[in-house]
N, C-alpha and C positions, 0 to 999 in steps of 0.2 A: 406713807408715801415713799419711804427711804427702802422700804422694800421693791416698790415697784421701777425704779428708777435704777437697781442691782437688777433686777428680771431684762428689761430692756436694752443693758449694758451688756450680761452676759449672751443674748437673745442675738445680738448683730455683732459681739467677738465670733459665736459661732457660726453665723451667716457668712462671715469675711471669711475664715476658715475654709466652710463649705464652696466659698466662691474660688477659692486659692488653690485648693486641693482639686476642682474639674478643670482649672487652665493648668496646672501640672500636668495633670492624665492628658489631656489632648494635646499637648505639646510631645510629650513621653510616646503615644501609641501612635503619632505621627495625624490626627483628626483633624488638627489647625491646619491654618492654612498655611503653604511654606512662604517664606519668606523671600521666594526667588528663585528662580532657575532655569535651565532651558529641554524642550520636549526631545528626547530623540522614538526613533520607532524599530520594534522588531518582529519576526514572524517567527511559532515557535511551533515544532510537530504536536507539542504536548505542552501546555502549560499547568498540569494539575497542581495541584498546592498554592499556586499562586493567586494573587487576589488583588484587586484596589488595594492600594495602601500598604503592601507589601513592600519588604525592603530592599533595595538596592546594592549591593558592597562592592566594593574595590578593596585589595587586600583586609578582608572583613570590618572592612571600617563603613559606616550606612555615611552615602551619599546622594542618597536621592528617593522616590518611590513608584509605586507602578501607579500611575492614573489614568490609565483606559485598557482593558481586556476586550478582544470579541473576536468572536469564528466571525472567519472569511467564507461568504458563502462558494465562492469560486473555488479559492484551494481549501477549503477546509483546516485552515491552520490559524492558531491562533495570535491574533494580531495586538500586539502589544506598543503601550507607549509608555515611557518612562521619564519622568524626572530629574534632572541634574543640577545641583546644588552648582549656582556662579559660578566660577573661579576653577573649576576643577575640569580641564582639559582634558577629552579622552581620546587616544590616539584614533583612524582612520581603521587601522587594519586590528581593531581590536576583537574580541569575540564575546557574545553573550548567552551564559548560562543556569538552568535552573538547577539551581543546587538545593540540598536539603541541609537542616542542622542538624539532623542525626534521627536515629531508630523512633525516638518520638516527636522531637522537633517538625515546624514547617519548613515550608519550603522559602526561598526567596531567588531574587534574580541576582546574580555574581557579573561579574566585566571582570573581564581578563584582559588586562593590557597588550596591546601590540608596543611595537618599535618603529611604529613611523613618524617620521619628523612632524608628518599633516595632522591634523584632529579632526574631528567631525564636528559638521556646522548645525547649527540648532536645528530642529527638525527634519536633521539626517536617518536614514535608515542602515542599523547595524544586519547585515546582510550575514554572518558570521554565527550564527545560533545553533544550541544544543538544547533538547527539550529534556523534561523531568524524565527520570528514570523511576520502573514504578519498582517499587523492591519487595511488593508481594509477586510479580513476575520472575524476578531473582531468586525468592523463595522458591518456586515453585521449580524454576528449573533447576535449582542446585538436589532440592528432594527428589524430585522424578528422575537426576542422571544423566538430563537431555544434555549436559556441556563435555565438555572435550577428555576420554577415558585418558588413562594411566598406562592402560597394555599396551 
């Protein structure tokens, strides 16, 4: 009996574990659900790299994430809404871009702060956007020559 009674102890230490260790991960890759915030919206020429759940920064610090993507069938651009953690005021005349983390890294959405006194109100639209830059087209024209000569 004194055996089966260590089998059942150790059996649900490792189930606790196992349970402890998926609400780390979905808390960490951003899965859960957030605990707050408010939607703003943007329109991007290009939003490649980006995705649901994607990160947000303000001075590389994640404040938020992308919870809706979709082409505009009108303009053709895509229509982004984003997430904003409470408390964190973002100016009016601010700008929004898709920046990348580097040669392997993804991509995520940056806010570049403005200077205006005003902020934007929950379900404003950041009108101010830069889309991904694709950098096998940068390759391409840096090999080919096509940029600006030297003579």
């Amino acid at each position: 009996m004194s055996e089966n009674k260590t089998e059942v102890f150790v059996g649900g230490v490792v189930l606790a574990v196992a349970i402890g260790f998926v609400a780390y991960a979905g808390q960490i890759t951003g899965f859960s659900k957030a605990s707050g915030g408010y939607p703003l919206s943007a329109s991007f020429r290009s939003a490649e790299g980006v995705t649901v759940g994607s990160d947000v920064r303000l001075a590389g610090v994640k404040i938020g994430t992308v919870t809706a993507l979709n082409l505009n069938p009108q303009t053709f651009r895509a229509d982004t809404t984003i997430s904003v953690i409470d408390g964190i005021a973002i100016p009016d005349d601010s700008a929004v871009v898709v920046a990348s983390e580097g040669l392997l890294g993804g991509n995520f959405v940056e806010i570049v702060p403005g200077g205006s006194p005003f902020n934007f109100e929950p379900g404003a639209e950041i009108e101010d956007t830069q889309g991904a830059v694709s950098l096998v087209s940068l390759l391409m024209k840096f090999v080919s020559g096509s940029g600006s000569s030297t003579e």
